[in-house]
C-alpha positions as CSV (number, residue, x, y, z in Angstrom):
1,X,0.0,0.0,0.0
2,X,1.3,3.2,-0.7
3,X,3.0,5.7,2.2
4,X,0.9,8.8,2.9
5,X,3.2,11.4,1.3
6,X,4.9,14.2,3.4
7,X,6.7,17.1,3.0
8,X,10.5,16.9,4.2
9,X,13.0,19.5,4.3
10,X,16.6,19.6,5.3
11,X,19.2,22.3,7.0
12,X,22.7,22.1,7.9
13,X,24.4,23.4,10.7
14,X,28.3,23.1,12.3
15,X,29.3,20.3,14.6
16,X,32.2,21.8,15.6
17,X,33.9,24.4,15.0
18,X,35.7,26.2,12.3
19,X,38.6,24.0,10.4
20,X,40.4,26.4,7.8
21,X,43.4,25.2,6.1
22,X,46.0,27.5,7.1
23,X,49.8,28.0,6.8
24,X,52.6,29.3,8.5
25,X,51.6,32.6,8.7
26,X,48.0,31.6,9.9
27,X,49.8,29.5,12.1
28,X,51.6,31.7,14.1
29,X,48.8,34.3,14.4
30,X,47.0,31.2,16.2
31,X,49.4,30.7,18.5
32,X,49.6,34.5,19.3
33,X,45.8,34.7,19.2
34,X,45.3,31.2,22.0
35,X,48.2,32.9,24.3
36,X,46.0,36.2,25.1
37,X,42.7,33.8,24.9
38,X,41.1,35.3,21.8
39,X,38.5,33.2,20.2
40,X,38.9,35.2,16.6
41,X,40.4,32.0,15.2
42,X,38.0,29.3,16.8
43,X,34.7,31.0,15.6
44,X,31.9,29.4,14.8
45,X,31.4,27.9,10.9
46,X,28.9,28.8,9.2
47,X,27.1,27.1,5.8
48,X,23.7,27.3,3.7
49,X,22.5,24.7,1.2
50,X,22.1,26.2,-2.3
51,X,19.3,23.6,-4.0
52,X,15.7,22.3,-3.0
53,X,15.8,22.0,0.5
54,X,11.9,20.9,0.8
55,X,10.8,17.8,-1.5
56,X,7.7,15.6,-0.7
57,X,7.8,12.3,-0.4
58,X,7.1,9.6,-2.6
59,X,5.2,6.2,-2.0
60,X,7.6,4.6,-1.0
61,X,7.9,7.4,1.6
62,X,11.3,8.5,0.2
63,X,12.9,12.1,-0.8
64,X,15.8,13.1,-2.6
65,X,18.1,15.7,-2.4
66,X,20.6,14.9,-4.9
67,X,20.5,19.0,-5.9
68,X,21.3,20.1,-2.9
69,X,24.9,21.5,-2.1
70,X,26.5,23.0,0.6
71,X,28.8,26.0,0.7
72,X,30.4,27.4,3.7
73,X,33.5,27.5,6.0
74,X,36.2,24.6,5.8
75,X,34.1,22.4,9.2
76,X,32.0,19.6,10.3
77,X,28.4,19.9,9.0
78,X,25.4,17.3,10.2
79,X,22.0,17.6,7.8
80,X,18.8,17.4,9.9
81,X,15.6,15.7,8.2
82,X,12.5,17.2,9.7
83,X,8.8,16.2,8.7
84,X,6.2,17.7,11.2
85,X,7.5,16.6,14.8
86,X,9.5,14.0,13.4
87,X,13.4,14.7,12.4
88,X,17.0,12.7,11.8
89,X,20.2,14.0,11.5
90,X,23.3,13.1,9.2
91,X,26.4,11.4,10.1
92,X,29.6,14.1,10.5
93,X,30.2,15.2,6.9
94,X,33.7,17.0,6.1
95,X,33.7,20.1,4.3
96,X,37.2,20.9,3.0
97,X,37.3,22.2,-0.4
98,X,41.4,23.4,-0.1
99,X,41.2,19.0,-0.2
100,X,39.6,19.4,-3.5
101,X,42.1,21.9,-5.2
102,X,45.2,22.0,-3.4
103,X,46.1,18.7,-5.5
104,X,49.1,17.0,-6.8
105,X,49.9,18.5,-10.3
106,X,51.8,17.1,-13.4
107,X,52.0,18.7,-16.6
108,X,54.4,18.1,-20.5
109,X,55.5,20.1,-22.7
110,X,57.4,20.3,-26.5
111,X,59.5,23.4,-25.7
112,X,61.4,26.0,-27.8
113,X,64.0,28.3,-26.2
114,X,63.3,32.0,-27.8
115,X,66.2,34.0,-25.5
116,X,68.8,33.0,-23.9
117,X,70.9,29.7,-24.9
118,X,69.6,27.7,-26.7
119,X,70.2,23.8,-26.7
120,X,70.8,21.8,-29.5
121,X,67.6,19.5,-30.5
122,X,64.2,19.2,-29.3
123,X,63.4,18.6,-25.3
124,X,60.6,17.9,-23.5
125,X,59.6,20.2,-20.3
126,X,58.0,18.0,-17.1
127,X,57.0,19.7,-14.1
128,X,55.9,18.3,-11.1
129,X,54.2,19.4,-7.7
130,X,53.9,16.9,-4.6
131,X,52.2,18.1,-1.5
132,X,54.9,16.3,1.2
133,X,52.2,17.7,4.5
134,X,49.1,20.2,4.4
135,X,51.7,23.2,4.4
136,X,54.9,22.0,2.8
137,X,55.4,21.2,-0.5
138,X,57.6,20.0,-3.6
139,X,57.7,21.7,-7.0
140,X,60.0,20.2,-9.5
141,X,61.2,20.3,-13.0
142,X,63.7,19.3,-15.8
143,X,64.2,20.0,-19.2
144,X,64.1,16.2,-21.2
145,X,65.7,15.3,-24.8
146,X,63.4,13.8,-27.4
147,X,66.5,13.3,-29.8
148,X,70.0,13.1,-30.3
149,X,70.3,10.6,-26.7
150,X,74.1,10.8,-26.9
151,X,74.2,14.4,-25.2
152,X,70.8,14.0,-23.7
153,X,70.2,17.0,-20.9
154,X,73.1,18.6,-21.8
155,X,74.8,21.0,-24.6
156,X,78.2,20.8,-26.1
157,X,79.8,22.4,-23.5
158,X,82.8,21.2,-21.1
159,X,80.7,20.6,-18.7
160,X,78.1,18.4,-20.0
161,X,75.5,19.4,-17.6
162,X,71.8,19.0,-17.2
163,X,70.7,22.7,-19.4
164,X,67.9,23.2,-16.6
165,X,66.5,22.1,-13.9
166,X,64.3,22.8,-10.6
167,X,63.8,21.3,-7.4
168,X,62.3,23.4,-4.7
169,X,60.6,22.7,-1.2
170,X,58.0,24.8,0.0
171,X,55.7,25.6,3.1
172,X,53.3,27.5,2.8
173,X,52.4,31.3,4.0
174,X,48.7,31.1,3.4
175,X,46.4,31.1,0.8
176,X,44.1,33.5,-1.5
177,X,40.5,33.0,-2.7
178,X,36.9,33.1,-1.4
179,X,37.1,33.1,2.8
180,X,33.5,32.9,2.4
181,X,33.5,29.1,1.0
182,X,37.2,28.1,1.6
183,X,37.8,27.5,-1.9
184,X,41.6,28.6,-2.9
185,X,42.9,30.1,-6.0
186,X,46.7,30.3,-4.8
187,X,49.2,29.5,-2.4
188,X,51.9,31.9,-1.3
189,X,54.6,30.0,0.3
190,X,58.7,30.5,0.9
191,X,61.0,27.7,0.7
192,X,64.6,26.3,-0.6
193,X,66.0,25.6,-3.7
194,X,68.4,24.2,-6.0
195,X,68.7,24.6,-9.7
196,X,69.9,24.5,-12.9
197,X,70.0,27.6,-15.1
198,X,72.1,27.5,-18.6
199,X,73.8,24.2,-17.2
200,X,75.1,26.2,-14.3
201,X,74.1,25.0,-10.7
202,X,72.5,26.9,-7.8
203,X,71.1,27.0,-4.6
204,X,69.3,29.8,-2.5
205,X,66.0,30.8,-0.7
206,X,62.7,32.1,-2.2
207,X,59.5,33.7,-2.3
208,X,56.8,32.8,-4.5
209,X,53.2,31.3,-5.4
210,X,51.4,28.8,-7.4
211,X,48.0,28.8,-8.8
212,X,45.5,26.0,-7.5
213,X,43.1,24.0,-9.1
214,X,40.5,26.2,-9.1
215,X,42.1,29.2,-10.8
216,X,42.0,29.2,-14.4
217,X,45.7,29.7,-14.7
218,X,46.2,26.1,-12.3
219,X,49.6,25.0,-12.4
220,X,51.1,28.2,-13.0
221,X,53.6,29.9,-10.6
222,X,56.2,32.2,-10.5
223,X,59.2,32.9,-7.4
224,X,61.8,35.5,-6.3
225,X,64.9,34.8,-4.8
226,X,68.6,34.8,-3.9
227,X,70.8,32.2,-5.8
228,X,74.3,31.5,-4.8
229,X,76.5,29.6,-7.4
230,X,78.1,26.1,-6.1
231,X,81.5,26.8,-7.6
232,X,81.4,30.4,-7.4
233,X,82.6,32.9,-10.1
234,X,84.5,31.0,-13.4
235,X,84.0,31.3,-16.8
236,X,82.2,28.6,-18.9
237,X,82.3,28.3,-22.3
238,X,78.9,26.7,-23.8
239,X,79.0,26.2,-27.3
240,X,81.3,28.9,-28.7
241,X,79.8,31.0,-26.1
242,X,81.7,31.9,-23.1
243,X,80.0,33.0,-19.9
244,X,81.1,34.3,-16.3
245,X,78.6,33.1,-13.8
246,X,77.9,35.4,-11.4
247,X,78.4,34.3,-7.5
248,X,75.3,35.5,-6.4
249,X,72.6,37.1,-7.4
250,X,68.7,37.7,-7.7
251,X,66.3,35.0,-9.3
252,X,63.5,34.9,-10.6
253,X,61.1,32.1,-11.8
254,X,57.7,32.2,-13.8
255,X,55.7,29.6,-15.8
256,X,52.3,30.6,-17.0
257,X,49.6,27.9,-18.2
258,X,46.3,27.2,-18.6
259,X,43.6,24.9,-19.6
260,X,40.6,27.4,-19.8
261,X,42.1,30.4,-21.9
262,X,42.3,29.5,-25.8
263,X,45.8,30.9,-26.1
264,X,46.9,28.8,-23.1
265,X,46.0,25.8,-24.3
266,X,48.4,25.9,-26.9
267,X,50.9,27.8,-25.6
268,X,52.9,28.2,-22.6
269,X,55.7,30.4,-21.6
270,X,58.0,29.9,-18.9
271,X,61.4,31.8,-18.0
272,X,64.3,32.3,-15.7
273,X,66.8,34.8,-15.0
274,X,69.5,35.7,-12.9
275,X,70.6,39.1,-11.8
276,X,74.1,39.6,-10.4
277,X,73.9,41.4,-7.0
278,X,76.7,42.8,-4.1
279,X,80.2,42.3,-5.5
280,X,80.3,40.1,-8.3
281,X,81.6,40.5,-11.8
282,X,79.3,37.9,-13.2
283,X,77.0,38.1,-16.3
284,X,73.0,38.4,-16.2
285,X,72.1,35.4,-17.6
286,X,68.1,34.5,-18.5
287,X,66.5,31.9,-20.6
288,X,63.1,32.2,-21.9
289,X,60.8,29.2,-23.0
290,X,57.7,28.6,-25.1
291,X,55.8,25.5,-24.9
292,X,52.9,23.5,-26.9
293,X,51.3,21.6,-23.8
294,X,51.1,17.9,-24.5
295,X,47.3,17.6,-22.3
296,X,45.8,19.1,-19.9
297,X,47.1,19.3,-16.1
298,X,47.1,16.0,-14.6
299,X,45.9,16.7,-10.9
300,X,45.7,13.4,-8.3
């Protein structure tokens, strides 16, 4: 026999309180905040459900909400059920969008060097990001030969070295977006590196950002920092080139992608240069890249 119908309708509300992602920064201001008492940083979350939040029944005395979504603070949510005196509640759910976006990233590219020097042949450009913890972070990535495997990641030079190459480690500073949902565009963060620029190793310290899954430019980033040189000032001679590396100077990094802009998708650009700072003798050195992007960004 069929089930008188009803009318059920559904609400959300916090259980607990608020969650946020943070980062150092965010971190620290905690701690300040929970050593004079103040409960700024422990407030309560807040949410609404965006959808039909009153269905009736059917016969079977069963409603559906699959339209129904929920947008708020990062925090624990329970749904209540209520029809006339009788009501239900959800187990926990977790909202954390930063989980969504603040992903794993891999992306390809078939690059061409347009300033700077050049190698010989065609390479590949693979770029990684690995989140290690919630607020530290890996960004890698190395310039690949697709021919000529006898001098594969290097040029003719004496010093056959890989031509570039990028290995940072990150934690982050915080992030930007919506503080009304918790849903992140970027992530500024400061970290350690070492690198390769022109087949002349680096190390140093840096401040910079990448773009998160839900930005349309996701994947890109850019950093500025101070780079030392691991054998400090000499002259190399690349090709019929000859360079003096600088000892130390200012870098910068930038790589802009994207898989929602027309141009973007079929065309990348990333750079590097190096400014000589303090007293050094050394030579500005810069290498600019473009890229057809073989797929979209991989995110896991």
């Amino acid at each position: 026999n069929p089930v008188p119908k009803a009318i059920v309708r559904v609400s959300v509300a916090p259980d607990g309180k608020i969650n946020r992602p943070t980062g150092l920064l965010y971190d620290v201001r905690t701690m300040v905040l929970k050593m004079f008492k103040s409960t700024d940083t422990l407030r309560d979350a807040q949410a609404t459900l965006i959808g039909t939040t009153a269905k009736e029944t059917d016969d079977q005395g069963h409603a559906s909400f699959a339209d129904v979504k929920l947008v708020g603070n990062s925090a624990r949510y329970r749904l209540t059920f209520k029809s006339g005196t009788d009501t239900a509640q959800s187990k926990p759910i977790r909202y954390a969008p930063i989980a969504d976006f603040d992903r794993n990233m891999f992306s390809a590219s078939a690059i061409r060097t347009i300033s700077g020097l050049a190698p010989k042949g065609e390479f590949f450009d693979l770029r990684f990001r690995f989140r290690l913890t919630e607020n530290i972070h890996s960004l890698a990535a190395i310039d690949l030969s697709i021919s000529n495997r006898a001098s594969a990641d290097s040029v003719a030079s004496e010093q056959k070295r890989l031509v570039d190459a990028l290995l940072m480690t990150n934690v982050s500073l915080g992030w930007a977006g919506n503080r009304v949902t918790d849903i992140p565009d970027r992530q500024v963060f400061i970290g350690a590196q070492a690198r390769v620029l022109n087949t002349i190793p680096f190390y140093g310290a840096h401040l910079g950002s990448i773009e998160l899954g839900h930005s349309p430019f996701a994947g890109s980033s850019m950093s500025i920092g101070y780079l030392r040189s691991w054998y400090g000032e000499e002259t190399v001679k690349i090709d019929s080139a000859e360079l003096k590396v600088p000892k130390q100077g200012i870098g910068i990094e930038f790589f802009v992608r994207s898989d929602k802009y027309e141009f973007f998708k079929v065309l990348t650009v990333r750079g590097s240069t190096l400014i000589p700072v303090g007293r050094t003798s050394g030579e500005a050195m810069t290498r600019i890249v473009v890229a057809v992007p073989l797929g979209a960004l991989f995110s896991f």
